[in-house]
N, C-alpha and C positions, 0 to 999 in steps of 0.2 A: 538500488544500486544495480548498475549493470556495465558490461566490458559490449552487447550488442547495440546495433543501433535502436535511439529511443524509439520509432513507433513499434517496433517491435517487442521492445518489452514494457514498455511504459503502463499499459491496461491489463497486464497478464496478471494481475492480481484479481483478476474478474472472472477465472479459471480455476479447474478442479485440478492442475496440473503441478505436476511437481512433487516434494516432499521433503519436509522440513528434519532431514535425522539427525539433528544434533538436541534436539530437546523432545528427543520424543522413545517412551523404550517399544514401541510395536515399530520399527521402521520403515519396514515393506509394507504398511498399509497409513501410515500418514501422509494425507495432501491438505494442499491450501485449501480453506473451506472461506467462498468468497463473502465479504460481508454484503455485496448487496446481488439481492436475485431481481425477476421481475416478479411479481405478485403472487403468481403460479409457479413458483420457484424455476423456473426456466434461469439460464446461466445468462449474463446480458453477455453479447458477441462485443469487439472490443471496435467493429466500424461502426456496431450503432450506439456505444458510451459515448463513441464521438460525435455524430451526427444528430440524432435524439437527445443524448442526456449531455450534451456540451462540455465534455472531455477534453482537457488541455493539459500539455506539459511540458515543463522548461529544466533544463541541467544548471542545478545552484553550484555543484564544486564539480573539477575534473582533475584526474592524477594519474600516472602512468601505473602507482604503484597502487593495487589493490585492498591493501590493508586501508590508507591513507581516504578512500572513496569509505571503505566501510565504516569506518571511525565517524567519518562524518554525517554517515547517513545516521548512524546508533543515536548518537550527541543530539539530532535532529527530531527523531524518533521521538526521546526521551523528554525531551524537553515538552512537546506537543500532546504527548501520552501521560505527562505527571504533573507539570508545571504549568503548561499553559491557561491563562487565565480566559475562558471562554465566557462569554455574559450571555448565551444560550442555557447555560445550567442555573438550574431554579435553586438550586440548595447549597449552591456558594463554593463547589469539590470544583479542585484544578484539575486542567487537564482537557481535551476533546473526548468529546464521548463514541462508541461507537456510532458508524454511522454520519460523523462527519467527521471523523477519521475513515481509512478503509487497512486499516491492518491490525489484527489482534494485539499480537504481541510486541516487544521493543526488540531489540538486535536477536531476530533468527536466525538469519543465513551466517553461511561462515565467515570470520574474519580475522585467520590468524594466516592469510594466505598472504606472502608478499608478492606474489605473482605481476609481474612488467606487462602491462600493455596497455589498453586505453581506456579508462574507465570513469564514469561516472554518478554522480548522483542527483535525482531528479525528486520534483514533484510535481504530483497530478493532482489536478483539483476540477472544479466544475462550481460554476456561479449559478446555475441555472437547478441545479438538480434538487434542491430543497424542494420546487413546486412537483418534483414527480411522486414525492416519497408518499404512503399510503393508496395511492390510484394507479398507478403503474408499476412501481417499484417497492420490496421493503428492504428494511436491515435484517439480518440475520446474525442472531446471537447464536 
């Protein structure tokens, strides 16, 4: 979810940046800890997810009102984090696993903000990036 334009936040999930303090009790030392690094744990920069690792993203819902973007990102979140049926998993558990998901947890950020202006919610994904994983790229648990 974001209220700036997507290419600017669409890959900032690939960054040390930020910090999540509504679910965290150290606040002044919690940040995003990205799930994918390159091999040598280098941070991947967010012009070469695009370029090398074939980084793309589209706005599924837009709302003026802030809560309304977030609601729908959680609902999206959750369904892909618990319920989705992936036929990558060998042992039958719902859900994306890390790793072809790229976010830990389900609804982090805030969302009890009714805040007016322009907002949306996005995904990012990448067709290509399964061939990088192990040789250029890993997950990080």
């Amino acid at each position: 979810m974001t209220g700036r334009k997507l290419e600017e936040e669409d890959l900032r999930w690939l960054t040390k940046r930020g910090a999540n303090m509504m679910h965290t009790k150290n606040k002044s030392k919690s940040r995003n800890r990205p799930v994918l690094r390159h091999q040598d744990g280098r941070t991947i920069k967010m012009k070469e997810a695009r370029k090398v690792f074939g980084f793309k993203s589209m706005v599924v819902y837009e709302s003026k009102c802030k809560k309304n973007v977030c609601d729908v990102e959680d609902a999206m979140q959750a369904y892909l984090h618990d319920e989705f049926i992936d036929p990558h998993h060998q042992d039958g558990t719902k859900g994306l696993k890390l790793g072809r998901r790229f976010w830990r947890h389900v609804a982090m950020g805030p969302k009890k903000n009714a805040e007016i202006g322009h907002y949306k919610t996005f995904v990012t994904f990448s067709l290509d990036i399964g061939k990088h994983f192990g040789e250029k790229i890993k997950v990080v648990e």
